[in-house]
C-alpha positions, 0 to 999 in steps of 0.5 A, spaced: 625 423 753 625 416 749 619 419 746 624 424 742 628 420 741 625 416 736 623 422 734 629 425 732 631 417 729 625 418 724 628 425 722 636 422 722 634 416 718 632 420 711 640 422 711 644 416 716 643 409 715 647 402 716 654 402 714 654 410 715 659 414 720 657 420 723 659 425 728 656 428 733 659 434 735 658 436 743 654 430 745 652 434 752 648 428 754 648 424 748 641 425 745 643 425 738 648 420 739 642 415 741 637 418 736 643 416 730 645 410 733 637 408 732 638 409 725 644 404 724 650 408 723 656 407 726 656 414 731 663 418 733 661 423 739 666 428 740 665 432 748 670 435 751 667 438 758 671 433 763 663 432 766 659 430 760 664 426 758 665 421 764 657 421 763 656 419 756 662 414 757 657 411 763 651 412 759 651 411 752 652 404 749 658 401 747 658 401 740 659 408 740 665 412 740 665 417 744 672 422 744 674 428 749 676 432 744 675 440 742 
């Protein structure tokens, strides 16, 4: 849902922006990744579920880091 994303960017913009870092903890699929990512900041997304890991690697952009952790 692209629309809910920009969305959720409009509302992450008032506390994130370029040169910030953030943390998305449990990124499932990555929705929240995506919304910070369209605010400029740098993004670290933590998942430690063996699947949504290997789908977020697949699907989120290369400049997001994404780590298998808990």
């Amino acid at each position: 849902r692209p629309h809910r994303i920009f969305r959720t960017a409009r509302l992450y913009s008032q506390f994130a922006g370029p040169g910030d870092v953030v943390f998305d903890i449990g990124g499932h699929v990555g929705n929240r990744s995506r919304a910070l990512r369209h605010t400029g900041a740098k993004v670290v997304t933590i998942e430690p579920q063996p699947l949504f890991y290997a789908f977020l690697k697949r699907t989120l952009p290369a400049d997001v880091t994404i780590l298998p952790l808990a």
